[in-house]
FIDRENTOR-390274 format. One record per residue (C-alpha): residue in one letter; x, y, z. Coordinates in steps of 0.02 Angstrom, whole numbers, plus 50000, padded with zeros to 5 digits. Layout:
N
aXYZ
...
***
This chain:
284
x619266086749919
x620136077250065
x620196094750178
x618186097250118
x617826080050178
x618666082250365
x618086101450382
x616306093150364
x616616077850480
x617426090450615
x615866104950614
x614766092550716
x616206087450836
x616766108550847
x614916110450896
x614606098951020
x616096106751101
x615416123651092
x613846118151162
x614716111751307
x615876124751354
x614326136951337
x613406126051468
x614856125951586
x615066145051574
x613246149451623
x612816152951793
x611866139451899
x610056146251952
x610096154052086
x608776145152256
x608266163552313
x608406169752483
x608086159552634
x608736160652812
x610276152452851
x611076148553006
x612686147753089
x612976127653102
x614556123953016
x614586111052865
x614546094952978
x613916103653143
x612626095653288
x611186106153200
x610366092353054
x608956101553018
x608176118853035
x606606128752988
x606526147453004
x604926145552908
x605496164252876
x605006164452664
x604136179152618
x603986171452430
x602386165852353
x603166149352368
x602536140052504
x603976127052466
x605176140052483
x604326147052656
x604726131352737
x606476125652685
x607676117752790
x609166129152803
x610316115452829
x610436109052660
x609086118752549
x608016103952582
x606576108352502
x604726101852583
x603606090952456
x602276100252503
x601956113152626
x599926119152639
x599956128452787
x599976149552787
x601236160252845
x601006172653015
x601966182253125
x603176171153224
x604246172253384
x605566181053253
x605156184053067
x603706174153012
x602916155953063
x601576144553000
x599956141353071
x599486123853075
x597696117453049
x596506102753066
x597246087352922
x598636096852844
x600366096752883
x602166098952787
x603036082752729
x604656080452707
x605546063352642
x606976063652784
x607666076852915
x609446075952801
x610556065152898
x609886068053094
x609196049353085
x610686041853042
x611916050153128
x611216056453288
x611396043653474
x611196057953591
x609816070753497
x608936087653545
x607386094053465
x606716113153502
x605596124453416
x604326137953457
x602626136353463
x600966146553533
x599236138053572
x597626144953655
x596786133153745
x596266114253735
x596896103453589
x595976094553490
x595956079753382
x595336080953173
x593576079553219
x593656094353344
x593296083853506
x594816083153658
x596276075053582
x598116076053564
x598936086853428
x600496080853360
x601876096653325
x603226081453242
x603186062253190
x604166052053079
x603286039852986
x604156020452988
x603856005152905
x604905997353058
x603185987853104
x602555996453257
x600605998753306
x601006015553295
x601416018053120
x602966028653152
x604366028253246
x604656044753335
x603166057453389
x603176073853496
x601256078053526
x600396089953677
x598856083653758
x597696095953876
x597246112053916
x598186126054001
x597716120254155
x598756104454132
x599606096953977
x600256082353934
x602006082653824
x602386066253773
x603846060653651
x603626044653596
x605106032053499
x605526016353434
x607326011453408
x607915997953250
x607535982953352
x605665989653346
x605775991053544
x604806006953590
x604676020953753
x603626032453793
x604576047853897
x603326060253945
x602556073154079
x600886069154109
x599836065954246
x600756073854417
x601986079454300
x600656088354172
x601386105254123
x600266121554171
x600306139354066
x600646130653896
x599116135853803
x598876152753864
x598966158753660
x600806166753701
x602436160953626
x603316144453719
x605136137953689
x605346116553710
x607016108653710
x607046088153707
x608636085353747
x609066067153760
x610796059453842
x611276042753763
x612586043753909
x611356041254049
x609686038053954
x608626050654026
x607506064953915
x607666081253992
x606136094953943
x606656114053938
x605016126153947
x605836142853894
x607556138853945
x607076131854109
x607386113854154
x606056102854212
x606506093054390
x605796076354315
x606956065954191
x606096053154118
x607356035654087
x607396023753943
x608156012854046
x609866011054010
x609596011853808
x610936023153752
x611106029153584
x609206032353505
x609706020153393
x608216024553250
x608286015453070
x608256025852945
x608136014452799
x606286013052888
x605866032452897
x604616036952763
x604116053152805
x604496067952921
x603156075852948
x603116093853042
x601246098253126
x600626078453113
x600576062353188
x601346044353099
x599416041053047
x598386043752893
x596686042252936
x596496062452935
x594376063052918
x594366052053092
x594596058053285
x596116045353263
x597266051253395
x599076043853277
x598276055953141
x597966070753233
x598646088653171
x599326103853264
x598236119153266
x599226132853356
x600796141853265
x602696134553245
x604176144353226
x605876137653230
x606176121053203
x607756113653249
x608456095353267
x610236093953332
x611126076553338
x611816082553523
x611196086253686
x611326104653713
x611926109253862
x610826124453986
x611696137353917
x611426131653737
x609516130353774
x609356147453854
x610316155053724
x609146149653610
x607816156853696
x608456174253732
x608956177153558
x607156169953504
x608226157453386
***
């Protein structure tokens, strides 16, 4: 009777166990195939989109290779990019992310580079002259501007504004841009462009690659150093948008990019020349 009475008290213990060494043994699901890169675990590159998916998942298409960070939502279709495939942005949709992994936090000196093609003037939501916005971070640091970092072009080929816009954890914002006499010509002639941002926290200054060439004016956040950006504030990356929300309005924060990105890289480093051209020969 006794050995009855513990063989029936051990079966649920012996089964639990064999439920959990059956667990352990089976194979984790596999995340499919999506491009990776080079970087090293703990490398300059935070953050990466080949935008390269050829799935039916549009999540998938727009991964960040980094750390399989996975988009919350992703609208925008698939085309043919500088290399492999791209996404074609459009007027009041863009792809969110909740954070760039760790580039916020860890990066003083940063660079930001991607790919992008664009015939013509740009346009705001409402389809009059207006900037379009290719990155932004949303930011509940309290600035009028709803964010607190923003790359955005503003023109026509003729002449075009690129302005990168930031505010650092004291809320204390700078605009670093090449407008006016320092408008850019040839940009949106609807053929494939490479942009580097490659900020120095060492002297301050922003320096603008346009395919792998550097251009002679360096704007200065006066003598700022490291970027500095909160990220306990960040609420949203957002890739092909500005910080805003008001997407059925000509509001220029909330404006959308309507060419094609491919590309997307944000390094927590200032490449160097030779980094930047490499880049752009190998149509990384």
């Amino acid at each position: 009777m006794k050995a009855k009475k513990l063989f029936r008290y051990a079966m649920p213990s012996l089964a639990v166990c064999v439920l959990m060494f059956g667990c352990q043994k089976k194979d984790r699901p596999g995340l499919g195939d999506f491009p990776k890169d080079s970087n090293p675990p703990g490398g300059p590159l935070n953050f990466y989109l080949a935008f390269d998916g050829t799935t039916s998942n549009a999540a998938m298409n727009a991964v960040d290779s980094i750390r399989a960070n996975f988009p919350a939502s992703n609208p925008l279709t698939s085309t043919t990019g500088i290399s492999g495939k791209a996404v074609k942005g459009e007027a009041k949709k863009y792809i969110k992310f909740a954070k760039p992994n760790d580039w916020v936090s860890v990066s003083k000196s940063f660079t930001i580079a991607f790919w992008f093609k664009r015939d013509g003037q740009t346009k705001n939501n409402t389809g009059t002259n207006g900037p379009e916005h290719i990155m932004s971070m949303a930011s509940t640091i309290g600035s009028w501007s709803e964010g607190t970092l923003m790359v955005f072009l503003e023109g026509n080929n003729t002449a075009c504004g690129v302005k990168l816009f930031v505010v650092d954890k004291n809320a204390t914002d700078s605009w670093l841009t090449w407008e006016g006499g320092n408008a850019i010509a040839g940009l949106l002639d609807n053929a494939w462009h490479h942009l580097a941002f490659v900020y120095d926290a060492a002297t301050s200054k922003l320096t603008l690659y346009k395919d792998g060439v550097a251009n002679g004016f360096t704007p200065q956040w006066g003598s700022h150093g490291d970027i500095a950006i909160d990220n306990s504030k960040v609420t949203e990356l957002k890739i092909g948008a500005g910080p805003g929300t008001k997407y059925d309005t000509d509001d220029w924060l909330s404006s959308t990019f309507k060419g094609e990105l491919d590309q997307f890289r944000l390094y927590s480093k200032p490449l160097n020349s030779g980094e930047v051209s490499a880049l752009v020969a190998s149509k990384l």
